[in-house]
MIDO-424834 format. One line per field, with one value per atom (N, C-alpha, C): chain; atom name; x, y, z; residue in three letters. Coordinates in Angstrom, 1 decimal. Each point is the difference from the previous one (the first is absolute). Example, Ala and Ser with C-alpha at 12.3 -4.5 7.8 and 13.67 -1.06 7.14 Angstrom:
ch A	A	A	A	A	A
at N	CA	C	N	CA	C
c1 13.2	-0.9	0.9	-0.4	0.9	-0.8
c2 -5.7	1.2	1.2	1.1	1.1	1.1
c3 7.8	0.0	0.0	-0.7	0.0	0.8
aa ALA	ALA	ALA	SER	SER	SER
//
This chain:
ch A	A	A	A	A	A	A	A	A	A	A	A	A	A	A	A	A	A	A	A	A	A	A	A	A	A	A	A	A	A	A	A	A	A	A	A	A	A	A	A	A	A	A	A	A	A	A	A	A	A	A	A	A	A	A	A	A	A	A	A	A	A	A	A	A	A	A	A	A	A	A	A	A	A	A	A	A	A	A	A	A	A	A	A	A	A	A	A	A	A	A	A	A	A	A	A	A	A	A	A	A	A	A	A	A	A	A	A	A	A	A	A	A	A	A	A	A	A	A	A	A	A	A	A	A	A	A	A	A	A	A	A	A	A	A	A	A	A	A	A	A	A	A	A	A	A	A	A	A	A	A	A	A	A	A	A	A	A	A	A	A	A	A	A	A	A	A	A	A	A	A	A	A	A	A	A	A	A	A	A	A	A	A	A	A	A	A	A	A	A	A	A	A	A	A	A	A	A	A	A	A	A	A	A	A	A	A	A	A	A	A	A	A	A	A	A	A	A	A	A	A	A	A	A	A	A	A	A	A	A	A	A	A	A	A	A	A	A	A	A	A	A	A	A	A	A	A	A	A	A	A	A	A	A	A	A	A	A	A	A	A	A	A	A	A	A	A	A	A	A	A	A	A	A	A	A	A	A	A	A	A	A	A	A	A	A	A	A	A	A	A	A	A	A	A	A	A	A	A	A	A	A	A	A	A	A	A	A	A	A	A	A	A	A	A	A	A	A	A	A	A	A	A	A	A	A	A	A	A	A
at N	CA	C	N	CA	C	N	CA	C	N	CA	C	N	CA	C	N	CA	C	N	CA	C	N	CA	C	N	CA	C	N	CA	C	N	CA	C	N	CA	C	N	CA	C	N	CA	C	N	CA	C	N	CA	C	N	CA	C	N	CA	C	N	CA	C	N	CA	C	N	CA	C	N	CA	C	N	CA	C	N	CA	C	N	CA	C	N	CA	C	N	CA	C	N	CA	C	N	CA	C	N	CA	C	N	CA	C	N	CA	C	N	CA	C	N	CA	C	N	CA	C	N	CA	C	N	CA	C	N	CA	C	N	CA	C	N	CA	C	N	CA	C	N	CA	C	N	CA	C	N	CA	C	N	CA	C	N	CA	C	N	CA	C	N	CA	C	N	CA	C	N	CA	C	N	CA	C	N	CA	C	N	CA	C	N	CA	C	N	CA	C	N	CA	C	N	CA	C	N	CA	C	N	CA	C	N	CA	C	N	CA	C	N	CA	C	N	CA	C	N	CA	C	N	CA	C	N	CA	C	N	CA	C	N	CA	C	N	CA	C	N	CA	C	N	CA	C	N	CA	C	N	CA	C	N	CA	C	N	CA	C	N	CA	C	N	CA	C	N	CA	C	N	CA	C	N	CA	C	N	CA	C	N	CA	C	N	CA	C	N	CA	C	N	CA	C	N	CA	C	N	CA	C	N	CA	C	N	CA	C	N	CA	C	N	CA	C	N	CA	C	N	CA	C	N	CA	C	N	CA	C	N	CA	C	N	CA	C	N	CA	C	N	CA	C	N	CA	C	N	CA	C	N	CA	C	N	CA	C	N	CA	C	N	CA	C	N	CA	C	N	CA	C	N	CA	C	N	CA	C	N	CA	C
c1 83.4	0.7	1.3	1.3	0.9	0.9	0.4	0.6	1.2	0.5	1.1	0.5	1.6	0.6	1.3	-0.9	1.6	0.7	0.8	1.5	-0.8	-0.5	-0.9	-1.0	-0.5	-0.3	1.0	1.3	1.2	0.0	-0.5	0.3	-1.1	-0.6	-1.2	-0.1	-1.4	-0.1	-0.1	0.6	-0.3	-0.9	-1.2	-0.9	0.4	0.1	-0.1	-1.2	-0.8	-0.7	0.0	0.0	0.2	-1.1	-0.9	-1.4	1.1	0.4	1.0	0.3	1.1	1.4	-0.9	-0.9	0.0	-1.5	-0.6	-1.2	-0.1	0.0	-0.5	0.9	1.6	1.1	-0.3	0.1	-0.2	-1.1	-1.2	-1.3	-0.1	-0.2	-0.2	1.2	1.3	1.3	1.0	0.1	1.2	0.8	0.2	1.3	0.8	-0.8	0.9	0.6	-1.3	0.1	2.0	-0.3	1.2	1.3	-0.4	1.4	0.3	-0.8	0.1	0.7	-0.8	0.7	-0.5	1.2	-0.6	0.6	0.0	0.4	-0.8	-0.1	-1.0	0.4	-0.6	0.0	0.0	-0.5	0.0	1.2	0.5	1.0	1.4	0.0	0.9	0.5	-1.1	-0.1	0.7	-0.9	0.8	1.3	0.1	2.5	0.4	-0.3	0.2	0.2	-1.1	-0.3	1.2	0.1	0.7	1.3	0.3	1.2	0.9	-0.9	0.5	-0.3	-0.8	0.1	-1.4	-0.6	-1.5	-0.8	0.0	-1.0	-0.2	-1.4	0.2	-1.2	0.6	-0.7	-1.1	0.3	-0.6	-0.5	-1.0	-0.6	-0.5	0.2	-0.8	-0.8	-1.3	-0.7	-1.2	-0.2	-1.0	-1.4	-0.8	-1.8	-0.8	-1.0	-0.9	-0.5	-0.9	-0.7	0.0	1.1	-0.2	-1.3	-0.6	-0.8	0.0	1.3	1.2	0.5	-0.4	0.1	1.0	1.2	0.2	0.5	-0.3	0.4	1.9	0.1	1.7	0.8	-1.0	0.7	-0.3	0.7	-0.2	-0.4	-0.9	-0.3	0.5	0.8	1.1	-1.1	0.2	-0.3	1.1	0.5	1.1	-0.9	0.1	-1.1	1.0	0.7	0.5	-0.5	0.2	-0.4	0.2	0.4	0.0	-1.4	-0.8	-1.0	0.0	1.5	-0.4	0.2	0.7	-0.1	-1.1	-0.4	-1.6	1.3	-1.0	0.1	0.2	0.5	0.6	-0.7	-1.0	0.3	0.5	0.5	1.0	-0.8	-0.1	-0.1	1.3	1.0	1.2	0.7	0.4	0.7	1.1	0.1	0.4	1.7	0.0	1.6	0.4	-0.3	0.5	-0.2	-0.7	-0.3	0.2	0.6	0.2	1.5	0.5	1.7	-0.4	-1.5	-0.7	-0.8	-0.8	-0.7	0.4	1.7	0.5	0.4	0.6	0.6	-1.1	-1.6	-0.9	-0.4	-0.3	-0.8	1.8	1.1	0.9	0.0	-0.5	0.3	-1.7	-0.8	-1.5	0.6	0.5	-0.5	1.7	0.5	1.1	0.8
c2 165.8	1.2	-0.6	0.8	-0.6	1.5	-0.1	1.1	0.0	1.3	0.2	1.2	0.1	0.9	1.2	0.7	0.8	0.6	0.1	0.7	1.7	0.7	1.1	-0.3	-1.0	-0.7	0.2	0.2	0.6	1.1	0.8	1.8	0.0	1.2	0.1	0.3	0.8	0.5	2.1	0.2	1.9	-0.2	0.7	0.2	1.5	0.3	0.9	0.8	0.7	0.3	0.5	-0.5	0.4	1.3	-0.3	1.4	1.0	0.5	1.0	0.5	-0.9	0.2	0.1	-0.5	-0.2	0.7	0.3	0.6	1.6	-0.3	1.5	0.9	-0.3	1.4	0.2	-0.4	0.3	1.3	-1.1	0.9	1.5	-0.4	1.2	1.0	-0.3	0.7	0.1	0.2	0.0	0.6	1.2	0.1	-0.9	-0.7	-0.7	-1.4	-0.5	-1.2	0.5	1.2	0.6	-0.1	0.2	0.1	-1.8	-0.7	-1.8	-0.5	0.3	-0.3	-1.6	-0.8	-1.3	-1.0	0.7	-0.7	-0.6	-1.3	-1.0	-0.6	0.4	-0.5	-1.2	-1.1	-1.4	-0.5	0.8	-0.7	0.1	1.3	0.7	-1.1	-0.3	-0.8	-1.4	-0.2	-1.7	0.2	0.8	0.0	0.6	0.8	-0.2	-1.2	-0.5	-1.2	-1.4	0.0	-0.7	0.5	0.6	0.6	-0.1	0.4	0.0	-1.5	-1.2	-1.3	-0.1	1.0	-0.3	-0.9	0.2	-0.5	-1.4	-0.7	-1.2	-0.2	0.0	0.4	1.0	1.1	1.3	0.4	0.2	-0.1	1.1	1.2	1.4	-0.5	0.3	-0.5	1.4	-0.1	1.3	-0.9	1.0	-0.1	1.3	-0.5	0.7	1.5	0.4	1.0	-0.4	0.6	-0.1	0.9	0.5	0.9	1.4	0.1	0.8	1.2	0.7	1.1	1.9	0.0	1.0	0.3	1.9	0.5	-0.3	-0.2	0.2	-1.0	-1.1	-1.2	-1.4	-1.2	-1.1	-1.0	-0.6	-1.1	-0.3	-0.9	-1.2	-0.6	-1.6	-0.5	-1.1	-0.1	-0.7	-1.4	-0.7	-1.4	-0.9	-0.3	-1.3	-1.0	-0.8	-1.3	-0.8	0.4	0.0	0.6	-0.9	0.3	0.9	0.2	1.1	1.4	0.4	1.5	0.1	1.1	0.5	0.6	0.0	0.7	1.2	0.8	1.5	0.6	0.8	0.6	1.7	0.5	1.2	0.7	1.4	0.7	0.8	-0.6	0.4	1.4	0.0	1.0	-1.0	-0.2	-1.4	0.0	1.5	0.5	0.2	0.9	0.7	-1.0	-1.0	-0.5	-1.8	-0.5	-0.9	-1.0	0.9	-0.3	-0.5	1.0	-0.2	-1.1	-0.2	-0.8	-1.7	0.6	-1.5	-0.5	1.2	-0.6	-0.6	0.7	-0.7	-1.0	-0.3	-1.7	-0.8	0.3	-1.5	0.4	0.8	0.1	-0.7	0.1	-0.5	-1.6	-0.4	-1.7	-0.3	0.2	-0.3	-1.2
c3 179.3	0.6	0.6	-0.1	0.8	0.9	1.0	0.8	-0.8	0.1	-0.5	1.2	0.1	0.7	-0.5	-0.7	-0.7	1.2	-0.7	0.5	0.9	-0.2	0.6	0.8	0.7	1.4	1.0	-0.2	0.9	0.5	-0.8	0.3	-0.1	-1.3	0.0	-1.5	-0.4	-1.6	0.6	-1.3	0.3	-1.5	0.2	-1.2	-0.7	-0.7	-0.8	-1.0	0.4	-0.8	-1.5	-1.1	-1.0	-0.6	0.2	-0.5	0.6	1.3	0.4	-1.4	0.0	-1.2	-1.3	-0.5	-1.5	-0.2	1.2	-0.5	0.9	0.8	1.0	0.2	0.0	0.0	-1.3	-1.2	-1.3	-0.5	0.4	0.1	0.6	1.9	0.6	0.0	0.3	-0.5	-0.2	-1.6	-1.0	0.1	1.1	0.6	0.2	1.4	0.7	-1.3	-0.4	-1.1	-1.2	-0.3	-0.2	0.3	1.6	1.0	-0.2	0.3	0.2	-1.2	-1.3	-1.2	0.1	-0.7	-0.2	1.5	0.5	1.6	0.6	0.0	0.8	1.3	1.3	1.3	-0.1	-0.6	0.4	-0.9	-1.2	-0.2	0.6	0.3	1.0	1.3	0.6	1.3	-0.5	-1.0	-0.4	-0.2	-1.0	-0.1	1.6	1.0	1.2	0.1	0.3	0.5	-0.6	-1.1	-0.4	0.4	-0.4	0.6	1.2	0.9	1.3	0.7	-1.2	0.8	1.1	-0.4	0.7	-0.8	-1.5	-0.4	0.1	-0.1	0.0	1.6	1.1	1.5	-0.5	-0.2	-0.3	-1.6	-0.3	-1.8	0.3	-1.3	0.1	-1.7	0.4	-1.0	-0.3	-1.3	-0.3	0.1	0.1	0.5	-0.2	-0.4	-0.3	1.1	-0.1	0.8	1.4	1.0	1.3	1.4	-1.2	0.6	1.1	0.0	0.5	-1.1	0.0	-0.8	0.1	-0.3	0.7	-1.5	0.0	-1.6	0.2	-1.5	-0.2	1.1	0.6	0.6	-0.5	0.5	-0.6	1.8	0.2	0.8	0.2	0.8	0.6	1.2	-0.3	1.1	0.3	1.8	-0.1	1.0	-0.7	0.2	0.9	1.0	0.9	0.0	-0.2	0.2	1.6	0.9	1.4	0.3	0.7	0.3	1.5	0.3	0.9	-0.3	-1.1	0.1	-1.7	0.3	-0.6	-1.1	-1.4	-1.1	-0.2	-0.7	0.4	-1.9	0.2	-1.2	-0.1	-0.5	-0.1	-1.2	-0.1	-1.5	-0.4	-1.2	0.2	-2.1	1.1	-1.6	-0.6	-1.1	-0.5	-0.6	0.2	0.0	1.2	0.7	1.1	1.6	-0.1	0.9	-0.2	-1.0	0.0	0.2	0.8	1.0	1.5	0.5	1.1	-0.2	-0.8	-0.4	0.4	-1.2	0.5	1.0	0.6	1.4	0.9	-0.2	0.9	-0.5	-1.4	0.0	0.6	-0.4	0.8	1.2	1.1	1.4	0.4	-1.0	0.0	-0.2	-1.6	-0.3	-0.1	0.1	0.2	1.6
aa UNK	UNK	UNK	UNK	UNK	UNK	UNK	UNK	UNK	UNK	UNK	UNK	UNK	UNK	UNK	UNK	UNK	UNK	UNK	UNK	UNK	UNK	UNK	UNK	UNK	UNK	UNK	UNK	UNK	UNK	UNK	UNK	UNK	UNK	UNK	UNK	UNK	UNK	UNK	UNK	UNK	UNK	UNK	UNK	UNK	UNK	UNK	UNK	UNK	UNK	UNK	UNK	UNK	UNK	UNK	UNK	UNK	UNK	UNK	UNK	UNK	UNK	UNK	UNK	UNK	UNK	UNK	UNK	UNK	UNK	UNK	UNK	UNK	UNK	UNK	UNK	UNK	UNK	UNK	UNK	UNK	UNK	UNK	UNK	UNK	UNK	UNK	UNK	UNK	UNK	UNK	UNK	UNK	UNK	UNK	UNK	UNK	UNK	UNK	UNK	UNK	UNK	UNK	UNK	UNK	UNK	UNK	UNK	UNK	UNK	UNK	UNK	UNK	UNK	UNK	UNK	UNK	UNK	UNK	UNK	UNK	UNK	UNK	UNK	UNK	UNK	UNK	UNK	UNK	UNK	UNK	UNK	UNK	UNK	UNK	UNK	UNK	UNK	UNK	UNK	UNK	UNK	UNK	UNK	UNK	UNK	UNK	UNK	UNK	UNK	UNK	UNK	UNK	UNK	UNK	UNK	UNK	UNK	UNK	UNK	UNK	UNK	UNK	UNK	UNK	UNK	UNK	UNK	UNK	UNK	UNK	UNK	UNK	UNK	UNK	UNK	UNK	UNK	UNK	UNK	UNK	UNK	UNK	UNK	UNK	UNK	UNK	UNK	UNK	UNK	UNK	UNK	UNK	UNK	UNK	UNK	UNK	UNK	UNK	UNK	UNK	UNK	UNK	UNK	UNK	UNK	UNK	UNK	UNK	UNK	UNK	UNK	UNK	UNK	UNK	UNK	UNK	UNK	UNK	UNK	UNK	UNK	UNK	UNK	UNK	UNK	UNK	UNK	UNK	UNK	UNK	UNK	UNK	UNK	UNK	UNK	UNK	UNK	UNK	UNK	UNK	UNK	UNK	UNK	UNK	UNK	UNK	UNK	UNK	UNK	UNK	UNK	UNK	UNK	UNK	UNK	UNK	UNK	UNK	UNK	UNK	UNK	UNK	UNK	UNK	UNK	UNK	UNK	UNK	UNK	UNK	UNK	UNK	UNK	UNK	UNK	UNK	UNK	UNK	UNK	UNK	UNK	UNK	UNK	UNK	UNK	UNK	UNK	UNK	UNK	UNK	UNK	UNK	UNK	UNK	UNK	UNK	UNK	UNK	UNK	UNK	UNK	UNK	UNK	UNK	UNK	UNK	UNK	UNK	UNK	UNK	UNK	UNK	UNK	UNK	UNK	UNK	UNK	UNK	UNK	UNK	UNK	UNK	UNK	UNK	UNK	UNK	UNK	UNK	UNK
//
């Protein structure tokens, strides 16, 4: 075994739940899955993220079932790596709410 320290030990990780996006707006409703189209939250975050020079400190990464469930939403959990401020998970609308989104994980791991 050997330790390793990536670059996201600085900030923190934001999890993305993928079932959201690829299984349950689809499923329960195809409205909304409609309105979203092929628009993915975790990739969205990463070209932010790149973008604006976060990435690298800060990783938005997809995951599985957060057990957090809200219809026509997607899970976010914004994970710090500072052991003093606690983990934040959000149930967010993956258009309309991911300007807010961002501004909180960099006022969170930033």
């Amino acid at each position: 075994m050997k330790p390793v320290f990536p670059k996201w030990q600085r900030g923190g990780l934001v999890l993305v739940c993928e079932r959201c996006s690829t299984e349950r707006i689809p499923e329960e409703s195809p409205e909304i899955a409609a309105r979203i189209g092929d628009f993915h939250l975790r990739d969205w975050l990463k070209s932010e993220l790149k973008a604006r020079g976060a990435w690298g400190p800060i990783r938005a990464i997809s995951t599985s079932c957060l057990d957090v469930c809200a219809k026509g939403c997607v899970t976010v959990c914004i994970d710090p790596q500072n052991a003093h401020t606690a983990s934040e998970i959000l149930i967010v609308d993956p258009l309309t709410d991911r300007d807010t989104l961002y501004t909180r994980i960099i006022e969170k791991l930033a």
